[in-house]
Residue, then its C-alpha position, 0 to 999 in steps of 0.5 A: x066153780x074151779x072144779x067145773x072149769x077143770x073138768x071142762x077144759x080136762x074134757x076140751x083137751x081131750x076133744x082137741x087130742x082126738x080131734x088132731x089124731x083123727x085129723x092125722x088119721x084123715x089128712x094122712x090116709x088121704x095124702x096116702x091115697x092120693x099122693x102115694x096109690x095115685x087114686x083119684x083125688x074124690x075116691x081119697x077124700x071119701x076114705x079118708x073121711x070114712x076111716x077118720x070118722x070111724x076113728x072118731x067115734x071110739x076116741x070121742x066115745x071112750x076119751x073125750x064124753x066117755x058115755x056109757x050105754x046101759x043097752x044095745x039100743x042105747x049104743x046103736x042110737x048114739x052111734x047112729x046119731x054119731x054116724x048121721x052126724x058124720x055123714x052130713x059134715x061128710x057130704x060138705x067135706x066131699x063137696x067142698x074138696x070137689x068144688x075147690x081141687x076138681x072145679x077150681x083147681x086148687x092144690x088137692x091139700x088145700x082144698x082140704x084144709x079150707x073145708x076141714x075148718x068148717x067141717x071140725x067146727x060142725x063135728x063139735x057141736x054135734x058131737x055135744x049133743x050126741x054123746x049127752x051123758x044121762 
């Protein structure tokens, strides 16, 4: 029963450090873009997301479920799932973050905040059931 926990929380741990690098990754390449190149707020948002989400599937892969692929269709269907995953939470980031900084006006920094707590709660559970082990 110890050992399950420890594994468990061993693996929670994981999920929390990929989780916060690929929030830095995210919030900092949007601030960069953004805030540093002056590109338009929603062009940001989207390749942040996308550099974010392409970070997240090697550290949840290789760190967190550590899954292995017997063969190429395997892999090519977990990353697509992961990806498709991705893109969903993706659209909802991108709305959220187009409602709240273009339509309402908000700070463009809180408006990613706001949506990044659901979008991290959506990412988990997809995640659980992409990278099921074998």
């Amino acid at each position: 029963m110890i050992k399950k926990w420890l594994v468990n929380y061993e693996a929670f741990l994981h999920y929390l450090i990929i989780g916060v690098l690929t929030t830095a990754v995210s919030y900092g390449t949007f601030y960069l873009f953004s805030n540093l190149l002056f590109m338009d707020v929603n062009l940001s948002n989207v390749l942040s997301v996308i550099l974010a989400v392409l970070f997240a599937y090697g550290g949840n892969k290789l760190f967190v479920f550590r899954t292995r692929c017997p063969n190429l269709k395997a892999l090519a269907r977990e990353a697509l799932a992961f990806f498709l995953s991705r893109t969903f939470t993706m659209v909802l980031e991108v709305a959220g973050v187009f409602v709240l900084a273009t339509l309402l006006k908000l700070d463009n920094m809180l408006a990613k905040v706001l949506t990044g707590v659901a979008v991290i709660l959506l990412n988990y559970v997809f995640a659980k059931f992409v990278f099921r082990k074998s």
